[in-house]
Backbone as a ProteinNet text record, in pm:
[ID]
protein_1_A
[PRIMARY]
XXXXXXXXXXXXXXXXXXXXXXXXXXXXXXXXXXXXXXXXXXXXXXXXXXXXXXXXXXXXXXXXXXXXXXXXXXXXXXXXXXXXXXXXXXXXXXXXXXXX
[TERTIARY]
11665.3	11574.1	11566.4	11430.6	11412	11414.1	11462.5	11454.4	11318.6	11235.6	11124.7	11226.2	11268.8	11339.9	11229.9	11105.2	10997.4	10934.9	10934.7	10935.5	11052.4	11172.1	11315	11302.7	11236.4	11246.1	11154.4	11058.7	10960.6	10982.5	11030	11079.1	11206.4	11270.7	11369.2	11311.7	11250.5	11125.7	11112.6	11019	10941.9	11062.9	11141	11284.5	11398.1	11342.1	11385.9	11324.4	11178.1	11093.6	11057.3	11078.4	11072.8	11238.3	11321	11443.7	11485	11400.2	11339.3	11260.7	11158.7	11066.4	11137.4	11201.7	11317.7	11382	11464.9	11577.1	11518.4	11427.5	11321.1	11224.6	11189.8	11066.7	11099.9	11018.5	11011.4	11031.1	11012.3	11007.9	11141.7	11146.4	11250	11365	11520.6	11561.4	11613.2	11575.8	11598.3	11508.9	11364.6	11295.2	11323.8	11210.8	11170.7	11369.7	11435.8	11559.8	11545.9	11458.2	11488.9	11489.2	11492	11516.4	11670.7	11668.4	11772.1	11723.9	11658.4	11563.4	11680.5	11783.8	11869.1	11882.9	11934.3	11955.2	11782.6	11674.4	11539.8	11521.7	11534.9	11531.6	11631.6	11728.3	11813.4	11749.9	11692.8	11644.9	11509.9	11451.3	11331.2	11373.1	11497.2	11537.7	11609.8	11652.9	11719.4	11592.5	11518.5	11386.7	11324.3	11308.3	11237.7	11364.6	11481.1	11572.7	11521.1	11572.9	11509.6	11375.4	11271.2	11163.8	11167.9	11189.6	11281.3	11315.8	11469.4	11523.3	11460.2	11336.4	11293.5	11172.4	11105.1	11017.6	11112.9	11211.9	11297.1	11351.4	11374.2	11381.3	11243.1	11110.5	11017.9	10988.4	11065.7	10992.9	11124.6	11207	11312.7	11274.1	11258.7	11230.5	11404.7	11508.1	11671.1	11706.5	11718	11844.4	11906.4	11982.6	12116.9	12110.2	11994.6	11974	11933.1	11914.8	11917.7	12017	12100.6	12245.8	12250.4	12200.8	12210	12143	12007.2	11897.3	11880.3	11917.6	11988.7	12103.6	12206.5	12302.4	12235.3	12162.9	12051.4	11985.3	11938.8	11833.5	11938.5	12047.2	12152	12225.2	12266.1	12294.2	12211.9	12110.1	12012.4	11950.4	11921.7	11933.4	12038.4	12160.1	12258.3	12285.2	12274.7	12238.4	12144.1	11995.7	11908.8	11903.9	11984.5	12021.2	12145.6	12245.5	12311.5	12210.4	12186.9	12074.1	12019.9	11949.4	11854.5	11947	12028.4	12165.4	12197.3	12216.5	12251.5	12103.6	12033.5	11902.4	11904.1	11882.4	11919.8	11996.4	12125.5	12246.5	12243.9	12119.5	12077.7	11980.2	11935.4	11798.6	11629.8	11620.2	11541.9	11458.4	11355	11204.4	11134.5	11089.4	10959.3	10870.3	10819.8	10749.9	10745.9	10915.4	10925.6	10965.6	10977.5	10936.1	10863.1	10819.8	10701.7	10597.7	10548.1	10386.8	10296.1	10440.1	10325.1	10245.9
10823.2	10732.8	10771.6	10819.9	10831.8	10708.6	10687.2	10590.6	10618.5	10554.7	10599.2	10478.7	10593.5	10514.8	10444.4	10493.6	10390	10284.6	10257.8	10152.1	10028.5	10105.3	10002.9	9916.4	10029.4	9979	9868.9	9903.9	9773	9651.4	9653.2	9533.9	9481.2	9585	9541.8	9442.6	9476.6	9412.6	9286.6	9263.2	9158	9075.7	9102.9	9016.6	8949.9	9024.1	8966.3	8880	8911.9	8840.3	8690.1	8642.6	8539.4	8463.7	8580.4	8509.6	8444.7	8540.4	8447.1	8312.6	8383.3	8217.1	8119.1	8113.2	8021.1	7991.1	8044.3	8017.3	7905.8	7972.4	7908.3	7887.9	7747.4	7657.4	7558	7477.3	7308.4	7322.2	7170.8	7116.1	7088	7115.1	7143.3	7047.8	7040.4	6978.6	6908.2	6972.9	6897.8	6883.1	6795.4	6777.5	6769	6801.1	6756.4	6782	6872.2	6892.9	7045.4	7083.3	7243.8	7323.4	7474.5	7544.2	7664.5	7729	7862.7	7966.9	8022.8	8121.1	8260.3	8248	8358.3	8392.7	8270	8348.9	8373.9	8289.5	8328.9	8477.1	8556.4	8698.1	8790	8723	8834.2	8842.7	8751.7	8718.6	8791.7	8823.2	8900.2	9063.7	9040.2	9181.2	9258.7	9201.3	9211.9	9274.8	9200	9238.7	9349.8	9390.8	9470.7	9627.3	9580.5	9725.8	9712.3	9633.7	9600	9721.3	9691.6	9711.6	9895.7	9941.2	10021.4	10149.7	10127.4	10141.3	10189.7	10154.7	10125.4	10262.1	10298	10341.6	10483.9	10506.6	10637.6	10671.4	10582.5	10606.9	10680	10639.2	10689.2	10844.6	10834.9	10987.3	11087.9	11031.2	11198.7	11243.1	11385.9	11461.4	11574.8	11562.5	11636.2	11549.7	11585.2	11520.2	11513	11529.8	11507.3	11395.7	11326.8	11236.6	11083.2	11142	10997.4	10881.5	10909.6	10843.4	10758.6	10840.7	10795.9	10637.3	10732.4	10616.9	10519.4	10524.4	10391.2	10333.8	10355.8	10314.4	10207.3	10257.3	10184	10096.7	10105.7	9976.3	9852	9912.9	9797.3	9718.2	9777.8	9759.6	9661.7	9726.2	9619.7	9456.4	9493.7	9379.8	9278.1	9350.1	9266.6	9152.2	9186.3	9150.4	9056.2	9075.2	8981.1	8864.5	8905.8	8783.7	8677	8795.6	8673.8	8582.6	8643.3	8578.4	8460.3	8465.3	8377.7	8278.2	8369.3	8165.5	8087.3	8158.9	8119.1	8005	8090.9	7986.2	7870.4	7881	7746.9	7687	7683.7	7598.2	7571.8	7634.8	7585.3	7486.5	7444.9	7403.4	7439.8	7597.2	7673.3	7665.3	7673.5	7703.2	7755.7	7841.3	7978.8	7943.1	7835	7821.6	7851.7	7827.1	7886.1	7993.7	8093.2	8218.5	8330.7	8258	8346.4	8359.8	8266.2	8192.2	8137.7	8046.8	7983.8	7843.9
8276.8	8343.1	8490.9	8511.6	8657.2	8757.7	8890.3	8960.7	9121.4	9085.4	9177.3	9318.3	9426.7	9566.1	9639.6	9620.4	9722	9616.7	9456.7	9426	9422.3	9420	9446.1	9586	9703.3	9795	9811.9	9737	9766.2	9712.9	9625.2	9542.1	9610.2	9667.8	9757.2	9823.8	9941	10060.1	10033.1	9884.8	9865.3	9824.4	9801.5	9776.3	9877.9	9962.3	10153.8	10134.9	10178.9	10179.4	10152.1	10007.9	9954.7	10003.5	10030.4	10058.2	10189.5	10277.1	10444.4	10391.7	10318.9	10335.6	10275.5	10164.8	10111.6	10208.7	10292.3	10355.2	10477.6	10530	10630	10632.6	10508.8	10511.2	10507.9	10517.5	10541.6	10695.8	10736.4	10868.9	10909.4	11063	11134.1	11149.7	11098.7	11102.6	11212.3	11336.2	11475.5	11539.9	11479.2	11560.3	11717.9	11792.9	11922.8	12023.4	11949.8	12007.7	12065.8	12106.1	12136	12076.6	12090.2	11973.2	12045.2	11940.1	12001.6	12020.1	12168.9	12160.1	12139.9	12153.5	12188.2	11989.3	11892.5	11771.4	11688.8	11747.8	11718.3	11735.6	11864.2	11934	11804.2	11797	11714.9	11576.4	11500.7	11410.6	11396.6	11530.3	11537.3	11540.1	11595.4	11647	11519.1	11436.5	11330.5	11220.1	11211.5	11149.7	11130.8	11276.5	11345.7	11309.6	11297.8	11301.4	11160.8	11044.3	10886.1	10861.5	10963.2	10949.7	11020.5	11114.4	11109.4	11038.3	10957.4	10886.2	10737.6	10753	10578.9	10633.2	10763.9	10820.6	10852.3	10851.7	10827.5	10671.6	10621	10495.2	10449	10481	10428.3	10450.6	10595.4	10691.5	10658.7	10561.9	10526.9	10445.2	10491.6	10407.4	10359.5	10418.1	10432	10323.4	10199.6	10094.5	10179.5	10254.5	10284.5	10378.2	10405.3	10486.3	10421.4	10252.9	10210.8	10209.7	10197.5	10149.1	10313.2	10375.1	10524.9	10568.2	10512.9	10544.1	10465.2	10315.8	10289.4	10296.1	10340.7	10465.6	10521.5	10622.3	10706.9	10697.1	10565.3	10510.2	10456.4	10394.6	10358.4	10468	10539.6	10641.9	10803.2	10785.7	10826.5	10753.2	10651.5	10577	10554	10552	10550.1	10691.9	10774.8	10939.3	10909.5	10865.6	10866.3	10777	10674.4	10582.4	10671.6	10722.2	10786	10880.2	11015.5	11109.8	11034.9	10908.3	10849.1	10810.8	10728.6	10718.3	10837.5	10970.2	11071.5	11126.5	11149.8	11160	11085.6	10917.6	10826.7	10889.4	10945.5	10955.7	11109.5	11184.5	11310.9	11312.8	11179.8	11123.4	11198.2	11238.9	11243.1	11106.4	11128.6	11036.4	11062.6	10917.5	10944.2	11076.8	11060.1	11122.4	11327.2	11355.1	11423.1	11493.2	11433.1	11442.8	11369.7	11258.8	11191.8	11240.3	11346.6	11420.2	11286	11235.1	11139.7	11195.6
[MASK]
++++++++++++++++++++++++++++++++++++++++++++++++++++++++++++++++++++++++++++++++++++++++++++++++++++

């Protein structure tokens, strides 16, 4: 059985994905209390390496650089899943930082 790495990855993706919007929907559990712009930023920043990560995976062309670059993608993801629990338990919502 062949394993196509840019369909795993995508299904990977869309599986963040739904696991952000899960984690962070509904309305904010501290209303009108402020927000945390400092773990919001990491949460963006975290993303953005996520996002990244998945954008070098695409551009190797060195076998010897795969093992690497998914390293990278696990590794990043793992980061952004924490961030996103952290938000939940800050009672952060998509909404504020998705620009929903």
């Amino acid at each position: 059985m062949k394993i196509d790495l840019n369909t795993l990855l995508e299904n990977f993706q869309a599986g963040i994905h739904n696991f952000a919007a899960r984690i962070l929907s509904g309305p904010s559990v501290r209303e009108g209390e402020g927000d945390c712009p400092e773990l919001l930023e990491a949460v963006a920043q975290a993303y953005r390496e996520w996002v990244a990560a998945k954008t070098f995976f695409n551009s190797v062309t060195d076998p010897d650089l795969v093992d690497y670059a998914i390293y990278r993608i696990e590794a990043a993801q793992k980061r952004y899943v924490y961030l996103l629990r952290q938000a939940k338990q800050e009672g952060l919502r998509t909404g504020e930082w998705f620009g929903n």
